[in-house]
N, CA, C and O atoms as a CHARMM CRD file, in Angstrom:
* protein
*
  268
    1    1 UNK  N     69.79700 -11.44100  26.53000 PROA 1      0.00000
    2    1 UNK  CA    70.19900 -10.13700  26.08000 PROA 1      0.00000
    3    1 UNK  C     69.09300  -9.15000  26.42900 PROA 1      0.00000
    4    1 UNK  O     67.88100  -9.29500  26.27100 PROA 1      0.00000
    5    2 UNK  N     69.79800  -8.05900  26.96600 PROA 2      0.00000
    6    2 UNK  CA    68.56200  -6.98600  27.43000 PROA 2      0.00000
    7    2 UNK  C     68.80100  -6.22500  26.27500 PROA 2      0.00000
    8    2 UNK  O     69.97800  -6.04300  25.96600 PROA 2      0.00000
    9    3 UNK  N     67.59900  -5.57300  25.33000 PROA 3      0.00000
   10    3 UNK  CA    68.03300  -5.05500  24.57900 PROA 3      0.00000
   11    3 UNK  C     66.93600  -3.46700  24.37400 PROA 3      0.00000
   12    3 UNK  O     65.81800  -3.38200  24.88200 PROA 3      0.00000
   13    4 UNK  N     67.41700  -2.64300  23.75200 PROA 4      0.00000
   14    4 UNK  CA    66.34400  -1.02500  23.64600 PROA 4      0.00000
   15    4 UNK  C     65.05900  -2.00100  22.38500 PROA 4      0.00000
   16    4 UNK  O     65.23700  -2.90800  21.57200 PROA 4      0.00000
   17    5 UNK  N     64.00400  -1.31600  22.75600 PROA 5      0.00000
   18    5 UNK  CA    62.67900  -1.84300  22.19900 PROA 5      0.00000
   19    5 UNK  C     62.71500  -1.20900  20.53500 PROA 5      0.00000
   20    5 UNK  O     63.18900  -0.10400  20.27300 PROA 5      0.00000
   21    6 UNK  N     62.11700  -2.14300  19.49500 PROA 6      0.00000
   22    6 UNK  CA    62.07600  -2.07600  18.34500 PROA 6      0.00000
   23    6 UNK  C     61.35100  -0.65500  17.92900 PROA 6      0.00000
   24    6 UNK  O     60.29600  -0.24600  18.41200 PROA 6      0.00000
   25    7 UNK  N     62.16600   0.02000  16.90600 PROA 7      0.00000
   26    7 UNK  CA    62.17000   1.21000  16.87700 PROA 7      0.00000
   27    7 UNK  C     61.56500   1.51500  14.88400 PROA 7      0.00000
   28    7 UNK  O     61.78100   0.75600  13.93900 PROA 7      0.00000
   29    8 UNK  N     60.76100   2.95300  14.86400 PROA 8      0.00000
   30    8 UNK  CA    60.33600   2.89700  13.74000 PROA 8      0.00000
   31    8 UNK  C     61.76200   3.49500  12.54000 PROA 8      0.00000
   32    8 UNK  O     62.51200   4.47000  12.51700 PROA 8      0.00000
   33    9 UNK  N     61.53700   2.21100  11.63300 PROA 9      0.00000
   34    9 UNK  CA    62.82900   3.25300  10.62000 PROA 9      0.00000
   35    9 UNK  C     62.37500   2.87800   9.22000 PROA 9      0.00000
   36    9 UNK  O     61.48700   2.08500   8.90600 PROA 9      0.00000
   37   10 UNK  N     63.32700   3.76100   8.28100 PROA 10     0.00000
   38   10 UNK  CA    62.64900   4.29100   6.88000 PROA 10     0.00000
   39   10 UNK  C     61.80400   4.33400   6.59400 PROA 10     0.00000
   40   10 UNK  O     60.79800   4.16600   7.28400 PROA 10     0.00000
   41   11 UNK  N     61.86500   4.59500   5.36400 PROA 11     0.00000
   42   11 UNK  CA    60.69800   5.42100   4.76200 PROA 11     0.00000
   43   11 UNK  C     59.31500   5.34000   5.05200 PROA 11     0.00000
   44   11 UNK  O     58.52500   6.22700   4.72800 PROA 11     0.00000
   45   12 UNK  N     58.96800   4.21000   5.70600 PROA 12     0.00000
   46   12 UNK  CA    57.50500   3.57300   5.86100 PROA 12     0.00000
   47   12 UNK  C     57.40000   3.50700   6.93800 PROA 12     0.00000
   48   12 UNK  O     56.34300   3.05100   7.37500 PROA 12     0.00000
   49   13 UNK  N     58.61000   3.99700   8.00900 PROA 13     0.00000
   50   13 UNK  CA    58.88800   3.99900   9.44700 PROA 13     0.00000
   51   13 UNK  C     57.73700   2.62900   9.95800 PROA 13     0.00000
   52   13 UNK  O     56.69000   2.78200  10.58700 PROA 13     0.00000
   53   14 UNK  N     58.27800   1.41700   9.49900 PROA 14     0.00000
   54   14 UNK  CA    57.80600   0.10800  10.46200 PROA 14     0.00000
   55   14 UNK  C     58.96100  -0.37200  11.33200 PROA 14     0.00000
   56   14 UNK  O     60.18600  -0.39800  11.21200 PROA 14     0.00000
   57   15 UNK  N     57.98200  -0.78000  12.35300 PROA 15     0.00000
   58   15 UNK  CA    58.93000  -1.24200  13.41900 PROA 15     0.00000
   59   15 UNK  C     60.15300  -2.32700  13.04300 PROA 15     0.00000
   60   15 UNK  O     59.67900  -3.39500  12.65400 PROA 15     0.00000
   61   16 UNK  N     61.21600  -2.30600  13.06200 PROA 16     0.00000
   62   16 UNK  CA    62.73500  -2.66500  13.18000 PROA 16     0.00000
   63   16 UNK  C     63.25100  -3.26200  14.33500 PROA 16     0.00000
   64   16 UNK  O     63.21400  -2.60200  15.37400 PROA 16     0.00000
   65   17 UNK  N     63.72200  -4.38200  14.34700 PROA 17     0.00000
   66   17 UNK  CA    64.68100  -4.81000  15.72600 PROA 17     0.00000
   67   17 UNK  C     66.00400  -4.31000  15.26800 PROA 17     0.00000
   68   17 UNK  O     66.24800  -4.37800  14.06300 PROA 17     0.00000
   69   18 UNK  N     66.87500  -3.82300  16.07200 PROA 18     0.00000
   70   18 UNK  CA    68.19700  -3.68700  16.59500 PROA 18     0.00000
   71   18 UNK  C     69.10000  -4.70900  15.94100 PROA 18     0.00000
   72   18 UNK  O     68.93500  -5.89300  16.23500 PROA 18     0.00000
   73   19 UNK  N     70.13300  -4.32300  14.99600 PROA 19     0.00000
   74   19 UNK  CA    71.10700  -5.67300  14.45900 PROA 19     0.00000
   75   19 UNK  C     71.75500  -6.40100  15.85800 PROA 19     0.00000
   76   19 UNK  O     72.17900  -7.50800  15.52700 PROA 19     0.00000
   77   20 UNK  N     71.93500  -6.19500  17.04900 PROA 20     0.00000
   78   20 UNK  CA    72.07900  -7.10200  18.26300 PROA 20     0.00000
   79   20 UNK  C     70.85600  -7.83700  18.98200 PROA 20     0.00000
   80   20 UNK  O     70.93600  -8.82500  19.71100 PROA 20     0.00000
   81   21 UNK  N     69.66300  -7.10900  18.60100 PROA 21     0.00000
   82   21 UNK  CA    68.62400  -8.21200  18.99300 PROA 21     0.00000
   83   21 UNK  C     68.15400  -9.31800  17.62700 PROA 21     0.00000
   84   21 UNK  O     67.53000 -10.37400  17.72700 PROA 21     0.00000
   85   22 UNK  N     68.58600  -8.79000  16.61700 PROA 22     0.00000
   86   22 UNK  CA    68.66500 -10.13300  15.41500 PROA 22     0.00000
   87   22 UNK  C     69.89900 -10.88000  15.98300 PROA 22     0.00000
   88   22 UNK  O     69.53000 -11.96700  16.42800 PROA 22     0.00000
   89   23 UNK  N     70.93300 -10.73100  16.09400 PROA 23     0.00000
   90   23 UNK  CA    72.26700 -11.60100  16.19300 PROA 23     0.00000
   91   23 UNK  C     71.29300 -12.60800  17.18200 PROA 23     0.00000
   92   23 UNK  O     70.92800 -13.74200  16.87100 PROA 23     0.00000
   93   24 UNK  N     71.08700 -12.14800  17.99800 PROA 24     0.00000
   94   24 UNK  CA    69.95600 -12.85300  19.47500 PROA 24     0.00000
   95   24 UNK  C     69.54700 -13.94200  19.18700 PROA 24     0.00000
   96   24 UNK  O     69.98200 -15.07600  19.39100 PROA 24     0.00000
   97   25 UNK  N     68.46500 -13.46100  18.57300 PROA 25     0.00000
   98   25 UNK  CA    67.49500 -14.39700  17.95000 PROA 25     0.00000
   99   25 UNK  C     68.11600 -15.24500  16.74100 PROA 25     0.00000
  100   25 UNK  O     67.62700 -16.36800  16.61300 PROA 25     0.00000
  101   26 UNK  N     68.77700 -15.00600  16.14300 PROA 26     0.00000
  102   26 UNK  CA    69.75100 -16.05500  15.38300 PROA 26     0.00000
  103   26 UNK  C     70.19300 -17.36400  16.01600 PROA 26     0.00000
  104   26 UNK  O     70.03400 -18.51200  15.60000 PROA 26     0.00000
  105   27 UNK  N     70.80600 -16.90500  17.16000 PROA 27     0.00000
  106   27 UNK  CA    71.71900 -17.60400  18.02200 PROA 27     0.00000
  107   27 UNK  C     70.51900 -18.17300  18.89600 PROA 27     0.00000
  108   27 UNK  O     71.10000 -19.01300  19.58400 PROA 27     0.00000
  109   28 UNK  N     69.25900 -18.19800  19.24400 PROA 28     0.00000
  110   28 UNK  CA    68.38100 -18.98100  20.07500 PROA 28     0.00000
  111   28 UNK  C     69.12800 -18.17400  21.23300 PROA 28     0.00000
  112   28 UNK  O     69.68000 -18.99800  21.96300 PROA 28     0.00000
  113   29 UNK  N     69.36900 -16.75500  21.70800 PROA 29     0.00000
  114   29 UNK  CA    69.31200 -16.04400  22.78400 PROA 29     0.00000
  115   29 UNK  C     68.19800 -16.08900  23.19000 PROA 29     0.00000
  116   29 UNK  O     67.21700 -16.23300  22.46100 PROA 29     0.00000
  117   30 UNK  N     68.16700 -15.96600  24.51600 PROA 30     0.00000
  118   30 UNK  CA    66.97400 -15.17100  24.92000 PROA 30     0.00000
  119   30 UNK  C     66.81400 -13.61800  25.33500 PROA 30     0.00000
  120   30 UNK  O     67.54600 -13.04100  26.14000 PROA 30     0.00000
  121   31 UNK  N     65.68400 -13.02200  24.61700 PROA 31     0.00000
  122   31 UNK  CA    66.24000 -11.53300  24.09800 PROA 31     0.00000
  123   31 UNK  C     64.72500 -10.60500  24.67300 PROA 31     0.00000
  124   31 UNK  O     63.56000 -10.78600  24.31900 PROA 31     0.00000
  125   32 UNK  N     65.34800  -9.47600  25.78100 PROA 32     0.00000
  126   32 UNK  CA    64.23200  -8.81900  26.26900 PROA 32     0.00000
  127   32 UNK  C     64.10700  -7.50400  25.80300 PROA 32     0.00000
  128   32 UNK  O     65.14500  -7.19100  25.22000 PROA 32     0.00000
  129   33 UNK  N     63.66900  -7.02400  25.80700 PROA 33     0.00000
  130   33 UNK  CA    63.44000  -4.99800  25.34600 PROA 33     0.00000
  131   33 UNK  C     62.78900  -4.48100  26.50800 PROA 33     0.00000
  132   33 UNK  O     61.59800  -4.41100  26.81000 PROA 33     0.00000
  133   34 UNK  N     64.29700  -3.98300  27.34500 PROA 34     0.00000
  134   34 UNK  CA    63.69100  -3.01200  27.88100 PROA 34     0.00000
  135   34 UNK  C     64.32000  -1.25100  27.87300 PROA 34     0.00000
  136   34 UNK  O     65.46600  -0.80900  27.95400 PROA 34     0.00000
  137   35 UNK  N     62.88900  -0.52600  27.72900 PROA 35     0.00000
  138   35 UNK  CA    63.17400   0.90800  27.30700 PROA 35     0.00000
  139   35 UNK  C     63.78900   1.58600  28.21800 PROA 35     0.00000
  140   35 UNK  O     64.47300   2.51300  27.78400 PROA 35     0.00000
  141   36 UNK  N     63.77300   1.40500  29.54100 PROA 36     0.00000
  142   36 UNK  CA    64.53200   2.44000  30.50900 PROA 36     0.00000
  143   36 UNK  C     65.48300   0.99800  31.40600 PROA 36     0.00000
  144   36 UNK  O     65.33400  -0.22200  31.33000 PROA 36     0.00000
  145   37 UNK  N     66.32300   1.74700  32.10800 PROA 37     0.00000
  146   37 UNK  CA    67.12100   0.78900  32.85100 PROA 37     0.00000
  147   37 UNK  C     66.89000   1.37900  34.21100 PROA 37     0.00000
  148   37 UNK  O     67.42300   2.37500  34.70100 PROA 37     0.00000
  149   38 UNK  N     65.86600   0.46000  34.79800 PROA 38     0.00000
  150   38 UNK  CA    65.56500   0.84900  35.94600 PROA 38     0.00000
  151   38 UNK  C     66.36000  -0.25200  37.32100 PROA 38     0.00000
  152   38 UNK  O     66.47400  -1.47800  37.33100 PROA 38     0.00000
  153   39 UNK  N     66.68500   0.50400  38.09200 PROA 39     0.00000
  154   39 UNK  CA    67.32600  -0.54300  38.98500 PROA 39     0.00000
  155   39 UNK  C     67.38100  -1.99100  39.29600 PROA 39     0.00000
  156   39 UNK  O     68.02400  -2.98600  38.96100 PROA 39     0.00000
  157   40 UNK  N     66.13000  -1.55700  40.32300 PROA 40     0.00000
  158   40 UNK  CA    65.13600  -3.07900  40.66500 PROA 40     0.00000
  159   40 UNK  C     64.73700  -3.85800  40.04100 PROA 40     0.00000
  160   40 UNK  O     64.85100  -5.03200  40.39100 PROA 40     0.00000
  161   41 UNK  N     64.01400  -3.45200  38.68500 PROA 41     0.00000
  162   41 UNK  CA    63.54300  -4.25900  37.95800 PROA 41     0.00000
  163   41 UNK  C     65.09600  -5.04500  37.28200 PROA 41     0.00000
  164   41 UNK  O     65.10400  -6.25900  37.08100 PROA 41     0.00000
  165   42 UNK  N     66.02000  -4.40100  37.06300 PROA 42     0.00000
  166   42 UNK  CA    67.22900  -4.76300  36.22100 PROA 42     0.00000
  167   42 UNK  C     67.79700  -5.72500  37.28500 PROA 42     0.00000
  168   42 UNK  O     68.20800  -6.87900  37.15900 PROA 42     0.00000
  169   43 UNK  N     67.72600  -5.10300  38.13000 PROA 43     0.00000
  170   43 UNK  CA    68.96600  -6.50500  39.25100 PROA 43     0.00000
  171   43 UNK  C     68.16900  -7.70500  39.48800 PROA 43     0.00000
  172   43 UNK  O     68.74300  -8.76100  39.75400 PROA 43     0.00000
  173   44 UNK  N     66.70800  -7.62900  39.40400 PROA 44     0.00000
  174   44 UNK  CA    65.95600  -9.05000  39.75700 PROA 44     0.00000
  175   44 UNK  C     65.69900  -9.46500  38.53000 PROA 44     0.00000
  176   44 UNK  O     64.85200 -10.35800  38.55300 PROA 44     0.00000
  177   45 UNK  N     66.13700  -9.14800  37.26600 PROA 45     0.00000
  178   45 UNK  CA    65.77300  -9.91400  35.97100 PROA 45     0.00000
  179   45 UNK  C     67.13800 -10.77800  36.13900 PROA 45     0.00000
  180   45 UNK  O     67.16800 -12.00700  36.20600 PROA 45     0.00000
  181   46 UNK  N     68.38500  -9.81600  36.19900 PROA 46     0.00000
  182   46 UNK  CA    69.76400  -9.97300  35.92100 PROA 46     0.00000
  183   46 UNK  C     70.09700 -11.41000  37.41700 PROA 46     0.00000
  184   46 UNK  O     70.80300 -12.36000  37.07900 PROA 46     0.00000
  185   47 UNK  N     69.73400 -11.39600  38.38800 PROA 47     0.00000
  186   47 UNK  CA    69.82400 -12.45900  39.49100 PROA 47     0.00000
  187   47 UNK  C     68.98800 -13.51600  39.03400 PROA 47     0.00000
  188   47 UNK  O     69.36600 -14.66400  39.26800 PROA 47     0.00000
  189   48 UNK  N     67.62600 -13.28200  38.25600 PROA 48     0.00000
  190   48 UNK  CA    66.74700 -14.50200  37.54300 PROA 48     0.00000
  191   48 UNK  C     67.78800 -15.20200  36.63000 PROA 48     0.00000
  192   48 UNK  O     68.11800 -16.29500  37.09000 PROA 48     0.00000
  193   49 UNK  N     68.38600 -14.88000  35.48400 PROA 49     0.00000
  194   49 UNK  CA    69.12100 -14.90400  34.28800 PROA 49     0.00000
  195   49 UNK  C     70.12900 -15.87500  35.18400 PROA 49     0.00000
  196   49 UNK  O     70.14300 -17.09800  35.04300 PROA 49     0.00000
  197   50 UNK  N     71.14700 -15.00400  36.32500 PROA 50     0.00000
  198   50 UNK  CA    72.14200 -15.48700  36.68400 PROA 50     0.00000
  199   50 UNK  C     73.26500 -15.95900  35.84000 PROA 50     0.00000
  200   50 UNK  O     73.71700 -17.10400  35.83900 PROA 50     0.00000
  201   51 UNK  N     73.79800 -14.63100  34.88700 PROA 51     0.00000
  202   51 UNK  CA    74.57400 -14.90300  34.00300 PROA 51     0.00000
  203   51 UNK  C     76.56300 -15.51400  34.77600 PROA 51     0.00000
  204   51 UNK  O     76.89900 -15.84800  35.91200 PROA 51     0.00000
  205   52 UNK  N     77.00200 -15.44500  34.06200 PROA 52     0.00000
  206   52 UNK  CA    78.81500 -15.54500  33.81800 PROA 52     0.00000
  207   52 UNK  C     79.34300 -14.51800  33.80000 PROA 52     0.00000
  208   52 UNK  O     80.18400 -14.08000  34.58500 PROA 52     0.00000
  209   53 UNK  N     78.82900 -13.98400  32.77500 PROA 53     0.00000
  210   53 UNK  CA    79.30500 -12.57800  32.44700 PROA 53     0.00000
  211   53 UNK  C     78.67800 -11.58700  32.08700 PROA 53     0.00000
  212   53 UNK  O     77.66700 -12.13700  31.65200 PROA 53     0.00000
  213   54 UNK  N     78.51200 -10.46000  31.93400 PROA 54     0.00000
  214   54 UNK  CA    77.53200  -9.37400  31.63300 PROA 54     0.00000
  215   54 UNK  C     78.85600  -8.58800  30.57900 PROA 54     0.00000
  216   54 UNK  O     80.00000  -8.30900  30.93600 PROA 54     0.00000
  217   55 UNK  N     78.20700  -8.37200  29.18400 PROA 55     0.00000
  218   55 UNK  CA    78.60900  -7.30900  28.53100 PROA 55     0.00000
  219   55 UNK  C     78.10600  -6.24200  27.95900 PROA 55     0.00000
  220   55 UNK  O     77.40600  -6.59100  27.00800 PROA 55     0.00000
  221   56 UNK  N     78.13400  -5.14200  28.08900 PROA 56     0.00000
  222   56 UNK  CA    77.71300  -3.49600  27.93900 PROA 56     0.00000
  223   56 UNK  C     77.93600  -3.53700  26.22500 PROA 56     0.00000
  224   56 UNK  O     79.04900  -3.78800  25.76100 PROA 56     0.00000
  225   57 UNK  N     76.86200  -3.28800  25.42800 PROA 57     0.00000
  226   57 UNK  CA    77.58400  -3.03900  23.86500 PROA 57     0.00000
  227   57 UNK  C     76.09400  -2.03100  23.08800 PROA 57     0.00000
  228   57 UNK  O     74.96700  -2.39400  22.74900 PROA 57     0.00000
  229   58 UNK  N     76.67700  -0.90800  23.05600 PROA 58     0.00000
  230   58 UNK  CA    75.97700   0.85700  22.43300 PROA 58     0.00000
  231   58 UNK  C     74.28900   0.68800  23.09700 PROA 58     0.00000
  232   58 UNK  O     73.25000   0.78100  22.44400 PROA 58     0.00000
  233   59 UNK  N     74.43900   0.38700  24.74200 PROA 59     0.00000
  234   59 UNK  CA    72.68000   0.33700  24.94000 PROA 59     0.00000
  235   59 UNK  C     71.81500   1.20300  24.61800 PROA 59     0.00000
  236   59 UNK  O     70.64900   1.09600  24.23700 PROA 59     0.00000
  237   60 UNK  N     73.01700   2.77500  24.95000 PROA 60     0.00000
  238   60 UNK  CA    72.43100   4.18900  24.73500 PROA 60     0.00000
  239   60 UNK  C     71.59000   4.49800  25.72400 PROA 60     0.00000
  240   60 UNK  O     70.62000   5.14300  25.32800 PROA 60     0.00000
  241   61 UNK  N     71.60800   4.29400  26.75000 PROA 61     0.00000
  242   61 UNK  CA    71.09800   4.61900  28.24300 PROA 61     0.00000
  243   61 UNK  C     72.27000   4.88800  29.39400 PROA 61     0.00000
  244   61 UNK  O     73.31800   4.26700  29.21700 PROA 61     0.00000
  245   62 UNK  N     72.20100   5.60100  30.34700 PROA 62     0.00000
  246   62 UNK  CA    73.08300   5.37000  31.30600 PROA 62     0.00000
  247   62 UNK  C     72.52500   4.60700  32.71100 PROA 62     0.00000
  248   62 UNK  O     71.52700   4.73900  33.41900 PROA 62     0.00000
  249   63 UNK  N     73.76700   3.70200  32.72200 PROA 63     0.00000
  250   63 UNK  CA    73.52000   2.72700  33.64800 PROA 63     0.00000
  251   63 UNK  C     74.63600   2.86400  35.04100 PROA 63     0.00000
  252   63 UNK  O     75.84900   2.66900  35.12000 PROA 63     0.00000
  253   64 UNK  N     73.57700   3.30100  36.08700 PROA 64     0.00000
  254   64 UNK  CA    74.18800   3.54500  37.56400 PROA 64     0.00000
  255   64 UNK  C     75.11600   2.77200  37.97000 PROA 64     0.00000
  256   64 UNK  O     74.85200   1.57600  37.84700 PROA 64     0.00000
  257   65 UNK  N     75.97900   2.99100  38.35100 PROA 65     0.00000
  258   65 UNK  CA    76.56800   2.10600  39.64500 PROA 65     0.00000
  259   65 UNK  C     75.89400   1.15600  40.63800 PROA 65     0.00000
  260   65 UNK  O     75.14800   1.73100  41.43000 PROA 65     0.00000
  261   66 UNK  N     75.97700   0.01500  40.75200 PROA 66     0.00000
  262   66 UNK  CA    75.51000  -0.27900  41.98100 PROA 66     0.00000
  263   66 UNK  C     75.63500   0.45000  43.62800 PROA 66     0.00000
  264   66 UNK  O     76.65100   0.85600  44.19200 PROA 66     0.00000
  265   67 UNK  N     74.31500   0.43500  44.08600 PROA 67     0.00000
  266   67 UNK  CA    74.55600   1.09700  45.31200 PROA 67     0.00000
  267   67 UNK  C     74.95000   0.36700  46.50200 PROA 67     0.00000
  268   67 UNK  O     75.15400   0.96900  47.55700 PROA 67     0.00000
């Protein structure tokens, strides 16, 4: 799971993981944080991984088209 990097929240603003990077780590995913979605780096993690399937769920980034 590629996921946005742990972010500060309430009142004491300490760092927080994402309720999809807990589900992750529940499940013995293997779970990365990354803050921008950069091409290159994304297609040679994503060809390392060599998934089945790829699913998109609230990344909150926009992600290009392949060129």
């Amino acid at each position: 799971m590629i996921t946005q990097p742990d972010r500060p929240r309430g009142r004491g603003k300490h760092l927080s993981a994402s309720p999809m990077k807990d589900a992750a780590i529940a499940a013995s995913s293997p779970c990365i944080n990354q803050k921008k979605y950069r091409p290159p780096e994304a297609r040679n993690l994503l060809q390392q991984l060599a998934p089945d399937c790829i699913v998109i769920i609230a990344y909150g980034q926009i992600i290009p088209a392949p060129c």
